[in-house]
N, C-alpha and C positions, 0 to 999 in steps of 0.2 A: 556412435555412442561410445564414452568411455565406460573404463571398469568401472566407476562408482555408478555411473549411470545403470548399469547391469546389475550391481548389485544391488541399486533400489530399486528395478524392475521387479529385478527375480523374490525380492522380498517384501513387496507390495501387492502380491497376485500377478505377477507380468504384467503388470499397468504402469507408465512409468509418473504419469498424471496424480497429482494429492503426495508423490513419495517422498517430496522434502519437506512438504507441512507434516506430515506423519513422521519423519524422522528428526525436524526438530522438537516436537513434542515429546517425543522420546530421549531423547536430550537434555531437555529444557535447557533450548537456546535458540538465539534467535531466526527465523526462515532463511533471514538475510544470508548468515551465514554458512548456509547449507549450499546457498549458492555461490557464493565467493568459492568453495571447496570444489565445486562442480563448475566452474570458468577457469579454476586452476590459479586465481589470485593468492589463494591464501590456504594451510593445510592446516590439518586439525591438532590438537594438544595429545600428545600421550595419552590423557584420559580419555579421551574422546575416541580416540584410535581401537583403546582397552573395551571401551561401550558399544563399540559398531561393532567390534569382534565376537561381542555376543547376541550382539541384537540380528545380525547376517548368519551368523550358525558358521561362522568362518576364522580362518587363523589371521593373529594380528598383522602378521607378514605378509598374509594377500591384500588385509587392508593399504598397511605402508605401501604395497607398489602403485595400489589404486593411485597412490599421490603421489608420488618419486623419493628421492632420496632427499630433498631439499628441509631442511625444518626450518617453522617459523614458529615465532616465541607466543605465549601466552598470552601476553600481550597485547602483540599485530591481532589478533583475534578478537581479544575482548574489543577493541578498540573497532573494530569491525562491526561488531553486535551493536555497539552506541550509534555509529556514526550511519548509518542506512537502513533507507524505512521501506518497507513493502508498496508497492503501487498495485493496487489489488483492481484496477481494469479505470472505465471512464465512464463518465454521467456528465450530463447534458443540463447547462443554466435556461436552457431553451427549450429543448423539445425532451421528455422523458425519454431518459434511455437505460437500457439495464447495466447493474453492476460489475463486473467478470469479478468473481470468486478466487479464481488460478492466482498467484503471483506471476505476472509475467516481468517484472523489473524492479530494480530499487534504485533509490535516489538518494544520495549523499547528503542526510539530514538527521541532526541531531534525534533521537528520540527523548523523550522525556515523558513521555506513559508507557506500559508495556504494551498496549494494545492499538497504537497508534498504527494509521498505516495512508494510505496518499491515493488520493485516486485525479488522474487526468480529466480537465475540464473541455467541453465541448461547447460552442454558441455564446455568445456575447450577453445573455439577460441580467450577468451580475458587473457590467460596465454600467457603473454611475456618472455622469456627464458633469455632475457637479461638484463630486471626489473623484475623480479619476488615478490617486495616488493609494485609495483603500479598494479601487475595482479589483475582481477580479477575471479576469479576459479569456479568450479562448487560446488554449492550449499552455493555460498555466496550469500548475498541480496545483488541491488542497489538502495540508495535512489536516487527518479528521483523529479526532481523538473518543472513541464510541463510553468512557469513562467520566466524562465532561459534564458539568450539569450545565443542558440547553436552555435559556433564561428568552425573554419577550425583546427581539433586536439580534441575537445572535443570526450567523449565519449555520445553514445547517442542512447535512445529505439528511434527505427522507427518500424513505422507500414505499411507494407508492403502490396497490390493488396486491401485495404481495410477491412483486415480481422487478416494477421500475421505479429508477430515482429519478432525484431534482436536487439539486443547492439552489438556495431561497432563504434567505430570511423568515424569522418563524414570529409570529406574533398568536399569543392564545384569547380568544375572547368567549370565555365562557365556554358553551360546549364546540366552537369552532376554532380550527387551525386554521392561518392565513400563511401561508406562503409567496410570499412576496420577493420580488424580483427589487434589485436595485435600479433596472435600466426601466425609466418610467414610459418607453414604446412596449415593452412585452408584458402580460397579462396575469395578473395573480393568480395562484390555486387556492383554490378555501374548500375546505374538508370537515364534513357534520360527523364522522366517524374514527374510530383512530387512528392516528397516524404514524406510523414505526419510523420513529428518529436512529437513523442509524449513526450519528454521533457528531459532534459539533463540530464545526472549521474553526481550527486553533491558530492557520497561519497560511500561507501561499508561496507555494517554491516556483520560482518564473525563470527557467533559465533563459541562457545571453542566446537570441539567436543570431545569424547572421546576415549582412544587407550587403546592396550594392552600392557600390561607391558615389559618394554624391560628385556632380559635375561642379566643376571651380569655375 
């Protein structure tokens, strides 16, 4: 555990869990960057430095060591907050599965809502056979944008009995919700009661994996 880690322990109730979403709220800046601070990528602004010194009950000088002597500009910083989105856990095109809340990673994507954030895709039900250039496959990300207005054809995380999601295409028909799968092997959800859209798929981040070498 580093010193900042210690100091958002000790000032989180000795829980070190929730201590960089509570202390970028107290910032107002983005989670992102409370982590880039806490991997050591990138160190905070003077002002920010001046904020944590009162928000920890501590001298600005214990803060600076938290980070070493190295400064990084304004900047590197801001440019950080834009460029990396929250991945707030993974849900399943296939079989229902719950959302992790935690920040466990971010991924080097534009933001363009403040409340955007990416969750990892599990199972194949949004592989369309017939668009396979608009699928979206297992163990790609989607960025969800929960500020979005969800329209009849969008795709879109619901969160399902209170607890688990699904990405599905949403189609409304009077007092039912269809949640429809792209891949026409796996089986729609249809819902007589409400359904909490937890925000609409604005895009899909797929990184390059790696293969074996084909034989010549």
């Amino acid at each position: 555990m580093n010193k900042l880690e210690k100091l958002l322990q000790d000032w989180n109730n000795g829980v070190l869990r929730g201590a960089r979403r509570r202390l970028a709220e107290h910032l107002k800046i983005n989670e992102a960057t409370v982590s880039m601070w806490l991997s050591g990528r990138t160190k905070p602004s003077e002002e920010n430095i001046k904020k944590m010194s009162k928000i920890f009950k501590v001298s600005e000088t214990e803060i600076q060591k938290a980070f070493g002597d190295k400064n990084i500009s304004n900047m590197v910083e801001g440019r950080i907050e834009l460029e990396y989105i929250p991945v707030r856990g993974l849900s399943s095109a296939t079989e229902e599965k719950f959302i992790l809340e935690e920040t466990e990673t971010f991924l080097p994507f534009r933001k363009t809502g403040p409340n955007q954030f990416a969750i990892k895709i599990v199972g194949n039900c949004m592989v369309d056979p017939d668009d396979p250039r608009n699928s979206i496959y297992d163990g790609d990300y989607v960025i969800v944008d929960p500020d979005a207005e969800a329209r009849n054809g969008d795709v879109i995380v619901a969160r399902l009995d209170g607890e688990y999601s699904t990405v599905k295409r949403m189609y409304k028909h009077g007092a039912e919700v269809h949640l429809v799968p792209d891949n026409p092997k796996c089986e729609p959800i249809i819902r007589t009661g409400a359904t909490f859209i937890v925000g609409k798929v604005i895009d899909v981040y797929r990184p390059v994996r790696a293969k074996k070498e084909r034989k010549m």
